[in-house]
DRENKOL-217717 format. One record per residue (C-alpha): x, y, z negated; residue in three letters; residue number from 1; chain. Coordinates in nm, 2 decimals, always signed. Each point is the difference from the previous one (the first is absolute). Layout:
# residues N
{{X,Y,Z},"ALA",NUM,"A"},
...
//
This chain:
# residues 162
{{+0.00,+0.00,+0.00},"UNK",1,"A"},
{{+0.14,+0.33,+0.12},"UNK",2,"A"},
{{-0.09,+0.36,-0.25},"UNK",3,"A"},
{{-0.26,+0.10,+0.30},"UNK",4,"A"},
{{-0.18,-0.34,-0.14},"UNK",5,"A"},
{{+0.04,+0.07,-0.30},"UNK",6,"A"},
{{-0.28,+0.23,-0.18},"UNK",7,"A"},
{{+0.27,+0.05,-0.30},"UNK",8,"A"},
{{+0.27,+0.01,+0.18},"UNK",9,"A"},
{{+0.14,+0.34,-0.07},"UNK",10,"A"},
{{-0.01,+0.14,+0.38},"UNK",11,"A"},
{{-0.36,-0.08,-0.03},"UNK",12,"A"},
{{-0.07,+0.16,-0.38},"UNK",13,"A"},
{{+0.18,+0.28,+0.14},"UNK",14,"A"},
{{-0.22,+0.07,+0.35},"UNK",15,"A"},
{{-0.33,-0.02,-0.26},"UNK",16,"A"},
{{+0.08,+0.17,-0.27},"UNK",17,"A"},
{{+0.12,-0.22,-0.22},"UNK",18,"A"},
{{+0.33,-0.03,-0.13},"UNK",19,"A"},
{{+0.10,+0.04,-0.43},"UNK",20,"A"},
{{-0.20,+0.30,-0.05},"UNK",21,"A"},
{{-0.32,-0.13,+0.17},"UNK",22,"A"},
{{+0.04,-0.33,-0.21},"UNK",23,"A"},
{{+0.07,+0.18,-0.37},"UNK",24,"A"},
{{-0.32,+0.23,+0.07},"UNK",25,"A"},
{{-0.15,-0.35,+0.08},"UNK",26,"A"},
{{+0.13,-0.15,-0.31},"UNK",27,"A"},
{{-0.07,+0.29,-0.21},"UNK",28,"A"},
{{-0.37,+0.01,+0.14},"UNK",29,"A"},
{{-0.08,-0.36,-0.10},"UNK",30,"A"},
{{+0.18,+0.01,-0.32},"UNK",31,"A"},
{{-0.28,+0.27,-0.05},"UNK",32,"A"},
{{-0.30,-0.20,+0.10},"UNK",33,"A"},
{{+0.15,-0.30,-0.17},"UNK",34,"A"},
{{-0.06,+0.26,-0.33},"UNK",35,"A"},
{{-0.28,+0.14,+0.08},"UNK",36,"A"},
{{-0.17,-0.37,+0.07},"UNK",37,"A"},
{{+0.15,-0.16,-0.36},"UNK",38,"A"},
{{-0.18,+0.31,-0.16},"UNK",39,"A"},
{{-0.31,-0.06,+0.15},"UNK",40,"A"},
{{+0.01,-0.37,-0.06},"UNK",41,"A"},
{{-0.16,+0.09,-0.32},"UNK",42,"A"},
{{-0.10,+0.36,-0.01},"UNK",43,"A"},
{{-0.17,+0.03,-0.38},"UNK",44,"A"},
{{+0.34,-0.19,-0.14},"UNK",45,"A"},
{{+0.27,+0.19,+0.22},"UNK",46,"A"},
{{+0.11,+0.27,-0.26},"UNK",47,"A"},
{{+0.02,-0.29,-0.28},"UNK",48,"A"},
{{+0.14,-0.27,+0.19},"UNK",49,"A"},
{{+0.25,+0.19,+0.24},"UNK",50,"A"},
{{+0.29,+0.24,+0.03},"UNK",51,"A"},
{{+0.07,+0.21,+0.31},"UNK",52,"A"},
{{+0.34,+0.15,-0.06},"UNK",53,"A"},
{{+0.21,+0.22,+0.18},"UNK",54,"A"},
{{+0.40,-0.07,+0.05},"UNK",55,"A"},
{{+0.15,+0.35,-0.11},"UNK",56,"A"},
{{+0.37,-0.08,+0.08},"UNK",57,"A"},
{{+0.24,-0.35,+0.00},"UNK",58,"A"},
{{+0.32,-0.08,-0.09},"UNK",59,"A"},
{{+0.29,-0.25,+0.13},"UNK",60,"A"},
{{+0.26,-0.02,+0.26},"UNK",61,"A"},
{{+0.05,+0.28,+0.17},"UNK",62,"A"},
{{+0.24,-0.14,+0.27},"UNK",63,"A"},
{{-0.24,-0.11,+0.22},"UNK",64,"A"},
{{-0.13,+0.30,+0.17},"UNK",65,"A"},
{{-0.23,-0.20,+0.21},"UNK",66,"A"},
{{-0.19,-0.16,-0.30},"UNK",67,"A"},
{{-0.02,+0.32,-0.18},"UNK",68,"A"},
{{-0.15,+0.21,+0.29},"UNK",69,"A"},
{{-0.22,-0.32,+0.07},"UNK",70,"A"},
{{-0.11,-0.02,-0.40},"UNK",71,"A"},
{{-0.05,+0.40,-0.02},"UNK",72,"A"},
{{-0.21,+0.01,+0.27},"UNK",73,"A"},
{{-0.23,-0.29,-0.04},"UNK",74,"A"},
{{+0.04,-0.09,-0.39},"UNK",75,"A"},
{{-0.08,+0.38,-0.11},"UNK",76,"A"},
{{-0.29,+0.03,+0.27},"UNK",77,"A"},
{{-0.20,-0.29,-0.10},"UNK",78,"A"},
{{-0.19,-0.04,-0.30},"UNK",79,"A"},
{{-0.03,-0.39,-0.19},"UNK",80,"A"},
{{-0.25,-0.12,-0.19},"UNK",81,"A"},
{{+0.00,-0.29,-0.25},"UNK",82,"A"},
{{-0.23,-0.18,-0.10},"UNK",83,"A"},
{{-0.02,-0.02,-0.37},"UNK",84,"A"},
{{-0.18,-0.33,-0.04},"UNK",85,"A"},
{{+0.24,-0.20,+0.25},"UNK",86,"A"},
{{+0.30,+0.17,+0.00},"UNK",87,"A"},
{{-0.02,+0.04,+0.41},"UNK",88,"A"},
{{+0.18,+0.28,+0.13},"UNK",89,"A"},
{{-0.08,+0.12,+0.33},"UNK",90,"A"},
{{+0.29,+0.27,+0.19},"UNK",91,"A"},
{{+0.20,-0.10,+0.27},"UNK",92,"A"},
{{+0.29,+0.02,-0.17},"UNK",93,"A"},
{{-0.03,-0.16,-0.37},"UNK",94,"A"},
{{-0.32,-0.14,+0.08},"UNK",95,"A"},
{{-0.07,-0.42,-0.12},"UNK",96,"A"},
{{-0.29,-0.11,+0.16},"UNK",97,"A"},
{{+0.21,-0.26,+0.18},"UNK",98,"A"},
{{+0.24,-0.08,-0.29},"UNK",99,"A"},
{{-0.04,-0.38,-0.15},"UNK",100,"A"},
{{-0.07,+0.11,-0.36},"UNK",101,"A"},
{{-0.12,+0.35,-0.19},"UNK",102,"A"},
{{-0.03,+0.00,-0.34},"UNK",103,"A"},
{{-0.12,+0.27,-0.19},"UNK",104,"A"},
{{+0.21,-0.01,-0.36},"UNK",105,"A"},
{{-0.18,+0.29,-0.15},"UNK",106,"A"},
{{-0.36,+0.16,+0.10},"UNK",107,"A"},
{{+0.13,+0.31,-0.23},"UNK",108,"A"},
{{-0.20,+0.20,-0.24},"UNK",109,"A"},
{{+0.07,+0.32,-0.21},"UNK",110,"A"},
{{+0.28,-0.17,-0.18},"UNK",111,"A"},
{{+0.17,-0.18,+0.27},"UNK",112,"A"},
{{+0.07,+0.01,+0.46},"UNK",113,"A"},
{{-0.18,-0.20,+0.24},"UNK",114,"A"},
{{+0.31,-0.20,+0.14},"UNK",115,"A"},
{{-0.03,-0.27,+0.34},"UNK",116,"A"},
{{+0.25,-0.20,+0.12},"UNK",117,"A"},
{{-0.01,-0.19,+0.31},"UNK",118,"A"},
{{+0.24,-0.24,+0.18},"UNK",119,"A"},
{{+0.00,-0.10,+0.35},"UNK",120,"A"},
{{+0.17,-0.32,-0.03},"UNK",121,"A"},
{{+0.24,-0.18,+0.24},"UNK",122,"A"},
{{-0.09,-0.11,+0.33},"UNK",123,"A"},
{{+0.15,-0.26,+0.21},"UNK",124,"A"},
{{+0.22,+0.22,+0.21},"UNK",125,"A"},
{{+0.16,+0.17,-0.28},"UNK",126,"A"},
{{+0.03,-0.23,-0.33},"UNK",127,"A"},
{{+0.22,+0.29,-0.16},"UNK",128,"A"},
{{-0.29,+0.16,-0.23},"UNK",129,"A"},
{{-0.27,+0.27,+0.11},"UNK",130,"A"},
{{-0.12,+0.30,-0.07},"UNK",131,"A"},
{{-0.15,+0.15,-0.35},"UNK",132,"A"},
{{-0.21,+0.30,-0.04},"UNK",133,"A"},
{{-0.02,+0.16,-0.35},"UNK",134,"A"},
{{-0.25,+0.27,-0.10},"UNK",135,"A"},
{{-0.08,+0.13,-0.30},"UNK",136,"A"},
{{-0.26,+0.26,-0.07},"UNK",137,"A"},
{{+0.00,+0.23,-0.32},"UNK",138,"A"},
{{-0.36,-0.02,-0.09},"UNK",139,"A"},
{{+0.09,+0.09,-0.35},"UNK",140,"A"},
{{+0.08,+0.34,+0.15},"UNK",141,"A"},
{{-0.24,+0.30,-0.13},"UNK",142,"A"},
{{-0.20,+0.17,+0.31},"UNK",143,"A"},
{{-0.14,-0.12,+0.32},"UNK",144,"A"},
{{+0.28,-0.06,+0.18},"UNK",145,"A"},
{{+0.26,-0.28,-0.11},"UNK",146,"A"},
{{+0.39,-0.04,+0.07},"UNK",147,"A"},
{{+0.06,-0.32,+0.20},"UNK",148,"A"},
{{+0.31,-0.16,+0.10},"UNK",149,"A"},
{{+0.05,-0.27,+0.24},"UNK",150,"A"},
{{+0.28,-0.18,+0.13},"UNK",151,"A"},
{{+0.06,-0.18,+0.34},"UNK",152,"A"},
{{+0.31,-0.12,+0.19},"UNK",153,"A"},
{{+0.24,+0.20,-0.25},"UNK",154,"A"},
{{-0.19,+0.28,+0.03},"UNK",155,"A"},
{{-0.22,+0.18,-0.26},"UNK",156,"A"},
{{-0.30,+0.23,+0.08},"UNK",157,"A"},
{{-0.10,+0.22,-0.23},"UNK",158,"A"},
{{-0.36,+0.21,-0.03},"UNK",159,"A"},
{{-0.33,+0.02,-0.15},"UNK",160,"A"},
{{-0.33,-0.20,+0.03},"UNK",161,"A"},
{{-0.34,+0.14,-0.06},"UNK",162,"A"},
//
Protein backbone atom coordinates (compact mmCIF):
# COMPACT_ATOMS: atom_id res chain seq x y z
CA UNK A 1 0.00 0.00 0.00
CA UNK A 2 1.39 3.33 -1.15
CA UNK A 3 0.52 6.89 1.26
CA UNK A 4 -2.11 7.90 -1.71
CA UNK A 5 -3.94 4.54 -0.27
CA UNK A 6 -3.52 5.16 2.68
CA UNK A 7 -6.34 7.54 4.49
CA UNK A 8 -3.56 8.01 7.46
CA UNK A 9 -0.85 8.08 5.71
CA UNK A 10 0.50 11.54 6.42
CA UNK A 11 0.39 12.93 2.64
CA UNK A 12 -3.17 12.08 2.87
CA UNK A 13 -3.90 13.74 6.69
CA UNK A 14 -2.09 16.45 5.29
CA UNK A 15 -4.32 17.23 1.76
CA UNK A 16 -7.56 16.99 4.45
CA UNK A 17 -6.84 18.71 7.11
CA UNK A 18 -5.63 16.51 9.33
CA UNK A 19 -2.28 16.21 10.64
CA UNK A 20 -1.32 16.60 14.94
CA UNK A 21 -3.35 19.55 15.40
CA UNK A 22 -6.55 18.30 13.74
CA UNK A 23 -6.09 15.03 15.84
CA UNK A 24 -5.38 16.82 19.48
CA UNK A 25 -8.60 19.09 18.77
CA UNK A 26 -10.09 15.65 17.97
CA UNK A 27 -8.80 14.08 21.14
CA UNK A 28 -9.54 17.01 23.19
CA UNK A 29 -13.21 17.07 21.82
CA UNK A 30 -14.01 13.54 22.80
CA UNK A 31 -12.16 13.63 26.01
CA UNK A 32 -15.02 16.30 26.51
CA UNK A 33 -17.97 14.27 25.50
CA UNK A 34 -16.51 11.34 27.22
CA UNK A 35 -17.12 13.95 30.46
CA UNK A 36 -19.94 15.26 29.73
CA UNK A 37 -21.60 11.57 28.96
CA UNK A 38 -20.07 10.01 32.56
CA UNK A 39 -21.88 13.11 34.18
CA UNK A 40 -25.02 12.47 32.67
CA UNK A 41 -24.95 8.78 33.29
CA UNK A 42 -26.49 9.75 36.49
CA UNK A 43 -27.48 13.32 36.65
CA UNK A 44 -29.19 13.60 40.43
CA UNK A 45 -25.76 11.68 41.75
CA UNK A 46 -23.12 13.60 39.56
CA UNK A 47 -22.01 16.29 42.20
CA UNK A 48 -21.85 13.41 44.97
CA UNK A 49 -20.38 10.65 43.12
CA UNK A 50 -17.86 12.56 40.74
CA UNK A 51 -15.02 14.99 40.38
CA UNK A 52 -14.30 17.13 37.30
CA UNK A 53 -10.94 18.57 37.95
CA UNK A 54 -8.76 20.85 36.14
CA UNK A 55 -4.78 20.10 35.63
CA UNK A 56 -3.29 23.55 36.74
CA UNK A 57 0.43 22.83 35.94
CA UNK A 58 2.75 19.31 35.92
CA UNK A 59 6.03 18.47 36.82
CA UNK A 60 8.86 16.04 35.51
CA UNK A 61 11.51 15.80 32.92
CA UNK A 62 11.98 18.64 31.20
CA UNK A 63 14.38 17.21 28.50
CA UNK A 64 11.97 16.08 26.32
CA UNK A 65 10.70 19.15 24.65
CA UNK A 66 8.39 17.13 22.50
CA UNK A 67 6.55 15.54 25.45
CA UNK A 68 6.33 18.66 27.34
CA UNK A 69 4.82 20.77 24.39
CA UNK A 70 2.61 17.57 23.74
CA UNK A 71 1.55 17.38 27.72
CA UNK A 72 1.04 21.35 27.85
CA UNK A 73 -1.11 21.47 25.21
CA UNK A 74 -3.36 18.58 25.56
CA UNK A 75 -3.03 17.71 29.49
CA UNK A 76 -3.75 21.48 30.55
CA UNK A 77 -6.67 21.79 27.91
CA UNK A 78 -8.70 18.95 28.93
CA UNK A 79 -10.59 18.47 31.85
CA UNK A 80 -10.86 14.63 33.80
CA UNK A 81 -13.40 13.36 35.65
CA UNK A 82 -13.39 10.49 38.20
CA UNK A 83 -15.65 8.75 39.21
CA UNK A 84 -15.92 8.54 42.92
CA UNK A 85 -17.75 5.23 43.28
CA UNK A 86 -15.27 3.21 40.76
CA UNK A 87 -12.27 4.92 40.77
CA UNK A 88 -12.47 5.28 36.70
CA UNK A 89 -10.67 8.06 35.37
CA UNK A 90 -11.46 9.30 32.08
CA UNK A 91 -8.60 12.04 30.24
CA UNK A 92 -6.61 10.96 27.55
CA UNK A 93 -3.66 11.16 29.21
CA UNK A 94 -4.01 9.64 32.86
CA UNK A 95 -7.23 8.16 32.10
CA UNK A 96 -7.88 3.96 33.33
CA UNK A 97 -10.84 2.92 31.71
CA UNK A 98 -8.66 0.28 29.94
CA UNK A 99 -6.31 -0.47 32.78
CA UNK A 100 -6.65 -4.35 34.33
CA UNK A 101 -7.38 -3.17 37.86
CA UNK A 102 -8.60 0.26 39.84
CA UNK A 103 -8.89 0.27 43.22
CA UNK A 104 -10.06 2.96 45.13
CA UNK A 105 -7.95 2.93 48.71
CA UNK A 106 -9.80 5.75 50.24
CA UNK A 107 -13.42 7.39 49.23
CA UNK A 108 -12.13 10.47 51.46
CA UNK A 109 -14.13 12.51 53.88
CA UNK A 110 -13.42 15.72 55.98
CA UNK A 111 -10.56 13.98 57.75
CA UNK A 112 -8.94 12.16 55.08
CA UNK A 113 -8.19 12.34 50.52
CA UNK A 114 -9.99 10.35 48.11
CA UNK A 115 -6.92 8.25 46.69
CA UNK A 116 -7.24 5.62 43.31
CA UNK A 117 -4.68 3.57 42.12
CA UNK A 118 -4.79 1.75 38.97
CA UNK A 119 -2.39 -0.66 37.16
CA UNK A 120 -2.43 -1.71 33.71
CA UNK A 121 -0.67 -4.90 34.03
CA UNK A 122 1.70 -6.69 31.60
CA UNK A 123 0.85 -7.82 28.34
CA UNK A 124 2.32 -10.37 26.19
CA UNK A 125 4.53 -8.22 24.13
CA UNK A 126 6.13 -6.47 26.93
CA UNK A 127 6.43 -8.85 30.19
CA UNK A 128 8.61 -5.92 31.80
CA UNK A 129 5.66 -4.32 34.09
CA UNK A 130 3.00 -1.63 32.96
CA UNK A 131 1.82 1.43 33.72
CA UNK A 132 0.30 2.88 37.24
CA UNK A 133 -1.79 5.88 37.63
CA UNK A 134 -1.95 7.49 41.11
CA UNK A 135 -4.52 10.25 42.09
CA UNK A 136 -5.33 11.51 45.10
CA UNK A 137 -7.91 14.10 45.81
CA UNK A 138 -7.88 16.39 49.00
CA UNK A 139 -11.49 16.20 49.93
CA UNK A 140 -10.63 17.05 53.43
CA UNK A 141 -9.83 20.46 51.90
CA UNK A 142 -12.21 23.49 53.19
CA UNK A 143 -14.16 25.23 50.08
CA UNK A 144 -15.61 23.99 46.87
CA UNK A 145 -12.84 23.39 45.07
CA UNK A 146 -10.24 20.58 46.20
CA UNK A 147 -6.28 20.21 45.52
CA UNK A 148 -5.73 17.04 43.55
CA UNK A 149 -2.58 15.39 42.49
CA UNK A 150 -2.13 12.68 40.15
CA UNK A 151 0.74 10.86 38.79
CA UNK A 152 1.29 9.09 35.41
CA UNK A 153 4.41 7.90 33.54
CA UNK A 154 6.77 9.90 35.98
CA UNK A 155 4.91 12.71 35.70
CA UNK A 156 2.72 14.51 38.31
CA UNK A 157 -0.29 16.83 37.49
CA UNK A 158 -1.26 19.01 39.77
CA UNK A 159 -4.90 21.07 40.11
CA UNK A 160 -8.25 21.30 41.59
CA UNK A 161 -11.49 19.26 41.34
CA UNK A 162 -14.89 20.74 41.86
Amino acid sequence: MNDDDNPMSSVNRAKFGGGKWTDMKRLTLASKAVTLLFLLGSPLDAATYSYICTVETFHGPKDDVGRVDFLEKLAMKTTVAIDRRTGAIIHPIMGNTAYRTTTVLDYGNESWAFRVLSESGTSPDDPSGGNIIYVEVAEYAEGYRKPFLAIESGIAYLGYCE
